[in-house]
Structures are given as C-alpha cells and as structure tokens.
N, C-alpha and C positions, 0 to 999 in steps of 0.2 A: 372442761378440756375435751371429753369425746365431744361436742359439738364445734368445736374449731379441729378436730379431726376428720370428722364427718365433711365439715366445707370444703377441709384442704385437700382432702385423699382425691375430689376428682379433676381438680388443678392438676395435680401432679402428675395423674394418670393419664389425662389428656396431653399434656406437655411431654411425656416421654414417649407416646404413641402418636402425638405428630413431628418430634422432635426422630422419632424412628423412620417414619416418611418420608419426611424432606430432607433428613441428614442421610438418608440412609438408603431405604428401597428406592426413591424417585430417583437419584443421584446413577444406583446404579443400575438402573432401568434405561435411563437415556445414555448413561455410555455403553453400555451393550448394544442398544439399536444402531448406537455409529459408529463402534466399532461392526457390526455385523453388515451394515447398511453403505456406510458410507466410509472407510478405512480411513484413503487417503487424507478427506478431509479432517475427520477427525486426529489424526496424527498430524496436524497443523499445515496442511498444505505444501510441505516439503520438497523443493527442488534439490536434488543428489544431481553430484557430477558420474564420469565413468564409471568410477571406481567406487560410487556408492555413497559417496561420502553429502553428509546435507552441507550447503553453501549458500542456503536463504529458503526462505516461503515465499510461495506467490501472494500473499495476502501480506508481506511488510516488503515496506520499499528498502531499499539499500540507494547507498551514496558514492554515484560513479560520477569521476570529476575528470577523467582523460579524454581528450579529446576523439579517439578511437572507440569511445562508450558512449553511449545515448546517454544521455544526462537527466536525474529525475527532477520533480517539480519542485523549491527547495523547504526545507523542511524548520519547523519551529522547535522541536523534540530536543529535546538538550542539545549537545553539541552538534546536533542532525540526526536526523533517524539513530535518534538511541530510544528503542523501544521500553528501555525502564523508565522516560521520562513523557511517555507519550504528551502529547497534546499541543493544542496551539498555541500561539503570542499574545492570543488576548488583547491583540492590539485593533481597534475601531477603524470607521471608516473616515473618521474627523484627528485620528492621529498621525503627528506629526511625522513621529518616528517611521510608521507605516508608510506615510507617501512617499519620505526619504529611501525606504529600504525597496521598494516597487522601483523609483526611481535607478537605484544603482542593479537594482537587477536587469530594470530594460535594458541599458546600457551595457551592463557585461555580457549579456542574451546574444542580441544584435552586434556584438562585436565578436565573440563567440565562431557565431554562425552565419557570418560574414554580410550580413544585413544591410540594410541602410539605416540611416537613424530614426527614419520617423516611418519602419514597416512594421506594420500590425504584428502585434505579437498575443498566443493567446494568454487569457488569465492564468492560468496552470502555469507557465511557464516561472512567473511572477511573483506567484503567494501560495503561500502554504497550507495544506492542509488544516483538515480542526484536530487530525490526529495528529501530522505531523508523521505520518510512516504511511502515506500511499505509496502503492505498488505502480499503480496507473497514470499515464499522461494522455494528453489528448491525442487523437490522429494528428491534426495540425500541428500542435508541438513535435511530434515526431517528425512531422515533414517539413518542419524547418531547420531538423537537426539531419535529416540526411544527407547533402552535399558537403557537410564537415566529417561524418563520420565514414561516407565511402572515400573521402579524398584520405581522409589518413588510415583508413584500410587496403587502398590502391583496388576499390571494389568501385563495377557499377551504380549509380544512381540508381538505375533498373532492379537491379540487384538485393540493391539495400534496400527499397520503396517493396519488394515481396518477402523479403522477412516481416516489413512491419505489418503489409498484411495479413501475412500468416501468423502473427503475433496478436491481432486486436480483437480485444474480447467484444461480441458484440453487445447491444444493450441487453438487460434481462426481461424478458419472454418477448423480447423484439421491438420492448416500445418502452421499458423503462429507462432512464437514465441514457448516457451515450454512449457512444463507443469509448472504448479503453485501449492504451497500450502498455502492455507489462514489461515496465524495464527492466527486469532482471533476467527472463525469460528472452526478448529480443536479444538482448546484450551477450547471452549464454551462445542463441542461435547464431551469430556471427562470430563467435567466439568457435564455434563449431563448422564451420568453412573451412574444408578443405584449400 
C-alpha cells in the first residue's frame, strides 16, 4: 500500500499544481493584461448608443433587412446571426441545395438593388459565412447597395459612398486580407445624420 502511495502522491500533486496554472493563475494573468491593455476589446467590442446603452459588437454581424440599411452578407447561424448557433451550412460546392440558395439570393440581391440581371455581383453578397455572424462586407458589396440606401434616405450618393469609407476597415498591417465594411457601424453612422 505505501508503494502505490508513493506512485500516486506525485500524480496528484502535479495535477493540482497544473490544474492551479491553467485553471487558475494563467486564466487570470491574461484577463488582467486585457483588461489593463486592451479594455474595449476585452469587454467584447461593444458598440453603445447615446445614451450608453450596448446595441451590438463590432465583431458580430446583426440582421438589417430594410431597405434604408445596408444589408449584411446572409447568414447560416440558426435563424440568422443567432450567435448561440454559430456556424455554417455545411453545405459543398457540388450541392444542390447551395446552388439553389446562391441562385435566389442573386436574384433577390440584383432586384434589391436595382441591378440588371446578369450584373456581377460579389461573393459576400451571396453566401455565408463559416461563422455565420460576420460583421464585414466587402467595399463592392457596399457599393452596390448605395444607390438603394441613399434613395430611401433622400441622402447623396456622395454622401453615402463617404460614410462607407469612413466605415472600411482596412486589411491588417496593410496587406492581409481585404478591405471590410462594418455594417453595424455604417448603418449606426447614417443612422446618426443629422
């Protein structure tokens, strides 16, 4: 019996002193560093209206469907950007259903946003994220949605085309990835027009 003590005493001891580590000091070593370092992010990105109140993150999309809103890229996530169901459709690039669901989105895109029927449209516009709760569309997508959203704001073309670019995040450290447009953020901004 003490030699099956002897084995187990330093199992145990090394599991409650890593299990103190990782559960425990590393955990609150790195939220101290982001909360001291980095606030906002760490409190999830949070966009507050006037009055303070939160009404989204810039890090999850939300689901604008009026015509007077820039419209996001559409989403796979449960019923739409429901963030307890993250994720995509899982659906291939040899599936039917997928070619069908691209299909009626051209069509309602391009009808939309007053198009022709056979004007390029981008992919984002189309298909959905792998989360399913991007915050981001493309430039292009946004500048195919400008002449429907100044027309039913009684605003500029001009107007509208410098919110989005004071809204587009550029790539990260200049060269990764592309440009972005934050629709919650844009939509907030013309929302905030005087």
């Amino acid at each position: 019996m003490k030699a099956l003590i002897s084995e187990l005493r330093p199992a145990i001891m090394s599991t409650l002193v890593f299990a103190a580590v990782t559960c425990g000091a590393y955990p609150l070593l790195v939220t101290g560093i982001a909360q001291a370092g980095f606030k906002k992010q760490a409190a999830g990105s949070l966009i507050t209206d006037k009055d303070g109140k939160a009404i989204g993150s810039a890090l999850l999309g939300q689901n604008f469907a009026a015509d007077h809103y820039f419209h996001p890229r559409p989403s796979a996530a449960g019923a739409g950007y429901d963030a307890a169901s993250s994720g995509g459709s899982n659906l291939g690039p040899t599936s039917q259903k997928l070619k069908d669901a691209i299909q009626e989105r051209l069509a309602t895109y391009r009808a939309k946003n007053g198009l022709a029927a056979d004007a390029e449209v981008p992919a984002d516009a189309v298909t959905a994220s792998g989360s399913g709760l991007d915050p981001h569309i493309s430039v292009k997508n946004a500048e195919l949605q400008t002449a429907r959203v100044a027309k039913s704001r009684n605003l500029s073309v001009g107007k509208v085309s410098e919110l989005i670019a004071a809204n587009t995040a550029k790539p990260g450290l200049g060269l990764l990835g592309d440009a972005g447009v934050n629709v919650l953020k844009l939509n907030l901004a013309i929302d905030n027009l005087k």
